[in-house]
N, C-alpha and C positions, 0 to 999 in steps of 0.2 A: 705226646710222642709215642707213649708204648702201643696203645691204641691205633695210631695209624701203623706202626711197625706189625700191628696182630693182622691188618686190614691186608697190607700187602703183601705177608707172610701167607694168608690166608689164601689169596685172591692165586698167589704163586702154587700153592699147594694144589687147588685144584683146577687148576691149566697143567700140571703135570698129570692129576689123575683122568683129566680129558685125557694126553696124550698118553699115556699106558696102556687104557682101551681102545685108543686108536691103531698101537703095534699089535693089543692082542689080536684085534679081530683081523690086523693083516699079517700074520702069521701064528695064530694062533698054537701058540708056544704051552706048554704044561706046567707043572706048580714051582719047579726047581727056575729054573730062567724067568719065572713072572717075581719069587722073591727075591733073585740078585737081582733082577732089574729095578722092584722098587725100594730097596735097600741104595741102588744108588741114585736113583730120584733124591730120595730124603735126603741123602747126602749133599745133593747139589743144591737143595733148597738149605739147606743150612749150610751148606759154604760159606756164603756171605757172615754169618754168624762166627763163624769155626775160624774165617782169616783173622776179624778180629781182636780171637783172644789168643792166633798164634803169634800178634804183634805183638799183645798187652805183654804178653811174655818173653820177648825181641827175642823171636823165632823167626826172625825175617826170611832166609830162605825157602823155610815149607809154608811159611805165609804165602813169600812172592811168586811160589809154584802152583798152590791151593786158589789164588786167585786169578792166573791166570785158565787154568780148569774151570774154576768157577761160575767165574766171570765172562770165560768165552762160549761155556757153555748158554748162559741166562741169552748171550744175544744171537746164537743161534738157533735159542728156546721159541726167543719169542718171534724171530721171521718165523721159524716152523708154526709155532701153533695160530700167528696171525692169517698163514696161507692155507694152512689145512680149516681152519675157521672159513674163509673166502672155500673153500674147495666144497667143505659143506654145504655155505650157504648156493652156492651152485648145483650141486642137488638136490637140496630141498626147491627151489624155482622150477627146474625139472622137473619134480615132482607134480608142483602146482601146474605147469601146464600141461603135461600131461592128461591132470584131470580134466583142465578145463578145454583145452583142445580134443578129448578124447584121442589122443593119439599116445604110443608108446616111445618115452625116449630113453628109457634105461638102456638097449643098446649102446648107444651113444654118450653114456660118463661113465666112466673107469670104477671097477672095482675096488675095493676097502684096499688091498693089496697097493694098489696106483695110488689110492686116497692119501694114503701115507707116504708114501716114496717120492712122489711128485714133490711136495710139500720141502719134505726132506732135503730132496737133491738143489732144490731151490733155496733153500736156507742155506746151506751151504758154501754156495757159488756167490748168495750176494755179502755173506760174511765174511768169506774169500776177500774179495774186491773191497768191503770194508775196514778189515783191517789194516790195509796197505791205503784207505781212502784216509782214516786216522792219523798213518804217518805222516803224507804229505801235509807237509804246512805252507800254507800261501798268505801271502798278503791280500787284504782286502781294503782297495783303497775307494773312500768318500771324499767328497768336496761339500764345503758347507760355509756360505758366504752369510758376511754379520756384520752390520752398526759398531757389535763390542771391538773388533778388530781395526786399531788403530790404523791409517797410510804408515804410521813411521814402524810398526808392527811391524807388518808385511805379513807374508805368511806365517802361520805357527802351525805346524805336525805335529799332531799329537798321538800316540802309539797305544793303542788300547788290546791289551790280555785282559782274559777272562776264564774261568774253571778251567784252570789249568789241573789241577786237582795233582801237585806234583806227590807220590803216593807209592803205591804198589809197582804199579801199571808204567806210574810217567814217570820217567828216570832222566838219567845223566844225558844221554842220547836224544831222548826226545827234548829233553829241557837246552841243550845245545842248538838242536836246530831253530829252537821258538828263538832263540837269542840271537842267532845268524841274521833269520828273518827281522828281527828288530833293529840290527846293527846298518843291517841297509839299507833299512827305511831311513838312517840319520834323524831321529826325530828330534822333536826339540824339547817335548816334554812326552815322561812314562807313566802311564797307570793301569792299574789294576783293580778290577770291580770285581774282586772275591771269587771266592773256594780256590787260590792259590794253593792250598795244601789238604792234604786226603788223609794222610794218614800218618801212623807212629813217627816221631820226632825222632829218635834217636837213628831212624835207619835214613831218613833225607837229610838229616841236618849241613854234611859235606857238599848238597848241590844248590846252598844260598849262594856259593861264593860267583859260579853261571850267569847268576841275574846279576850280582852286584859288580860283575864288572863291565855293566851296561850304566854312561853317567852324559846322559843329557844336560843342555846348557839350563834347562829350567826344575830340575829333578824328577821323582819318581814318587809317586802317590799311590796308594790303596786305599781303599775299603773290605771291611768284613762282607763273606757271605756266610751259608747255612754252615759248611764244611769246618770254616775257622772254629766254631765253636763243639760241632762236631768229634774235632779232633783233639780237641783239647786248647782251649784258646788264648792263652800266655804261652805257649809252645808254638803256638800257629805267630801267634803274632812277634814273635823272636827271632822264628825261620824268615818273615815277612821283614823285618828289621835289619837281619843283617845280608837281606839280598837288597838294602840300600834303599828301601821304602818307608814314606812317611805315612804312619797309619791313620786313616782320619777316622776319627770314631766320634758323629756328631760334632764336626768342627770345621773350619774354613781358614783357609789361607787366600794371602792375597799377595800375587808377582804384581808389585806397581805398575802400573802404565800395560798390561799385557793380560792378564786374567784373573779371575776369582776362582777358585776350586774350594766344594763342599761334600764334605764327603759324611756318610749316614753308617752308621752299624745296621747286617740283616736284621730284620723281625725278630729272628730267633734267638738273636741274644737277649731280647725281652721276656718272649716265651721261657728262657732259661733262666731269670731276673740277672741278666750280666751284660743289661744292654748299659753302650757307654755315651756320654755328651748329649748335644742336644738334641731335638728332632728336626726336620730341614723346614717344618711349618716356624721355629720358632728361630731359624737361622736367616734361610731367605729373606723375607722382608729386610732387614738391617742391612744387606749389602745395597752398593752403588750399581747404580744401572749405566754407566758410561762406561763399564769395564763387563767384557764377556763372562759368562758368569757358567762354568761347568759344575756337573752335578753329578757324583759316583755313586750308584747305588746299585746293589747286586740284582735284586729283584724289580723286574720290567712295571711295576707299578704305578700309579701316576693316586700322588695326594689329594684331595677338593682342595681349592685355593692355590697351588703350586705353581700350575703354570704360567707364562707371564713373569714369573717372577725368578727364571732360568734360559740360558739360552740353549741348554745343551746337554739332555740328563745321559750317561752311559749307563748302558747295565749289563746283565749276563742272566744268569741262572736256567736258561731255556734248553739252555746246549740245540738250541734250532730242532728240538725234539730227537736229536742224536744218530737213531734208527726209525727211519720211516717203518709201519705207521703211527711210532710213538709221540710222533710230531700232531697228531688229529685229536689226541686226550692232551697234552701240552697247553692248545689252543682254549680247550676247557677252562681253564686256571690263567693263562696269561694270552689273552686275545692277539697281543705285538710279540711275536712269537723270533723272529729275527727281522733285522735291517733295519734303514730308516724311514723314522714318521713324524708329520707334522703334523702338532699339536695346537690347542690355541692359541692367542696372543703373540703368536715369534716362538713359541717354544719347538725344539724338538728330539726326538727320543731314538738313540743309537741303540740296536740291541745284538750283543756277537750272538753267533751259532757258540762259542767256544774255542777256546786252541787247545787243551787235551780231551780224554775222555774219564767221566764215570763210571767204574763199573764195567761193561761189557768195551773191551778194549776195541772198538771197530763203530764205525760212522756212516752209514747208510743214506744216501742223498742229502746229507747235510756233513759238508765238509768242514775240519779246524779251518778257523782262520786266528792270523795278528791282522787286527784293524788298525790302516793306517787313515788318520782324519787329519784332512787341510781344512784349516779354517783362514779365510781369507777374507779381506775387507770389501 
């Protein structure tokens, strides 16, 4: 873990010092305005560090203020430096034909001055539209017809949240509307595929009561993601508990006559040696295959041997890559990046975009949703 925090700490640091050289050269400023400005670079790249330990220390106010600076800054860091990056590579291609055409096209692309501004005013505008794309929370409804779903069934709605990441950022407010939205859908059973919670316990602990007075006729189920442990994970999982969810950590329940739910701990409570119960290779096989058989797991993965032996895994962790184009490195690491896919044998694999956000408070062509899933016979 520290290793990948230096990588991306690292990788953060000098996408700022690209974009330093790109205000100097477009206004090439003097030594007094190039050290406050990179004085507050460093700042911003340690933000994230700096909220922190303004929690560890339940300084929540200059936390929940430092983070929303911080944080809104990193995502309209990185529209800027992904568009000024594309503005580049656009003259450098100008370039190259030029040569090869022997003709002149610098006339025709913008100076250092535009190089930067462009970029700028553009990041701006979709972070603008982003943040309010963040608020709106919508439902997203699938239909998904099965063998496991009894005639005397009928339909079962099942209401699936995901990286809520309730923290900083997602409050009382947002955590109300996710709850509207799920109050309407009537569902008949609740789950939760992890990073439910973000951050310091003592400043969210008042908004479990939001979720738990959400009580379907079949209950409320979770699973761990990254976050849970993250955040400290007998804290996460207490907030998780008394918003009225059953934690499944390597274990399975069975609603007779109506469904099997199994639900897995993230990875990283292994990575952290705090992973709990079984693994789902060592769970699956033992249940009955004449009963629908769901599977919560945070991370979009698929086990050797798994399939087949699930009718319906949920996951999260993708947040649908959040802010395009962070959706195209995303796909790197998890190929089922959001929605539905079919898998081998009958199996198939739900993945949300997410209903809060990480980090840079705003959603860039990848909208929240509460996924509402009918499973019908």
């Amino acid at each position: 873990m520290p290793l990948f925090l230096l990588v991306i700490f690292g990788a953060y640091s000098a996408a700022h010092a690209y974009a330093f050289f790109k205000i100097r050269a477009a206004f090439s400023f003097g030594a007094a305005p190039g050290i406050l400005l990179g004085l507050f670079m460093v700042l911003m790249v340690c933000s994230p560090l700096v909220v922190r330990l303004l929690e560890k220390q339940g300084l929540d106010l200059p936390a929940r203020v430092l983070s929303y600076i911080g944080y809104g800054w990193m995502g309209v860091f990185f529209l800027f430096f992904s568009l000024s990056i594309l503005m580049d590579l656009l003259r450098v291609a100008a370039y190259g034909a030029s040569l090869v055409l022997h003709r002149d096209f610098a006339p025709f692309m913008p100076g250092a001055r535009m190089t930067f501004l462009i970029p700028l005013v553009l990041a701006l505008g979709f972070s603008l539209a982003g943040f309010f794309s963040a608020l709106d929370i919508r439902p997203v409804k699938v239909t998904l017809q099965s063998s496991g779903i009894s005639g005397e069934t009928g339909r079962l709605r099942i209401v699936q949240i995901s990286d809520v990441h309730v923290g900083l950022t997602v409050r009382s407010n947002r955590l109300r509307k996710i709850a509207e939205v799920i109050r309407k859908a009537e569902p008949d059973l609740i789950v939760s595929t992890g990073d439910l919670v973000d951050g310091q316990m003592d400043s969210i602990a008042g908004l479990a009561k939001i979720l738990r007075e959400l009580q379907p006729r079949y209950g409320k189920y979770a699973v761990t993601g990254n976050h849970e442990f993250y955040a400290g994970l007998s804290h996460a999982l207490d907030f998780t508990s008394r918003a009225g969810f059953t934690v499944l950590r390597g274990e399975h329940v069975n609603i007779p006559g109506v469904i099997s739910i199994v639900g897995v701990d993230d990875p990283t409570g292994r990575q952290m040696g705090m992973h709990g119960g079984k693994t789902e290779a060592e769970l699956l096989p033992g249940l009955p295959r004449d009963t629908f058989v769901l599977l919560l797991k945070h991370q979009p993965a698929l086990e050797n041997g798994s399939t087949g032996l699930f009718d319906l895994q949920l996951s999260g962790h993708t947040h649908g890559g959040q802010i395009f184009p962070f959706g195209l490195l995303v796909k790197l690491f998890f190929p089922r990046t959001a929605g539905l896919y079919s898998l081998a044998d009958g199996s198939s694999l739900y993945v949300s975009r997410g209903t809060g956000t990480w980090g840079p408070p705003i959603r860039v062509l990848s909208p929240p949703e509460v996924t509402v899933i009918d499973l019908v016979p």
